[in-house]
N, C-alpha and C positions, 0 to 999 in steps of 0.2 A: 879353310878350304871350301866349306860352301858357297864363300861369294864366288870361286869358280863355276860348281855347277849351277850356282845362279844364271850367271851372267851368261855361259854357254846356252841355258836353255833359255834368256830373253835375249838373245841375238837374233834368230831365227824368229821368235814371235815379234822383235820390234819391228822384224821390216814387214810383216804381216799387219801390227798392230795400227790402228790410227796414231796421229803427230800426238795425239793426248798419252797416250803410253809412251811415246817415244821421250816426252817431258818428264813422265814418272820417272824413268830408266834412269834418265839424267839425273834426278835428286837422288836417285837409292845409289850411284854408284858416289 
């Protein structure tokens, strides 16, 4: 269940984040 509130709270920071976080997102998920 944590990768839920993971991913809820980098939703919100990926569209804030630079494309280089936006890349990380993509490998953790």
């Amino acid at each position: 269940q944590e990768e839920e509130v993971d991913g809820y709270q980098w939703r919100p920071f990926a569209t804030t984040a630079s494309p280089t976080v936006r890349v990380k997102l993509a490998q953790l998920t």
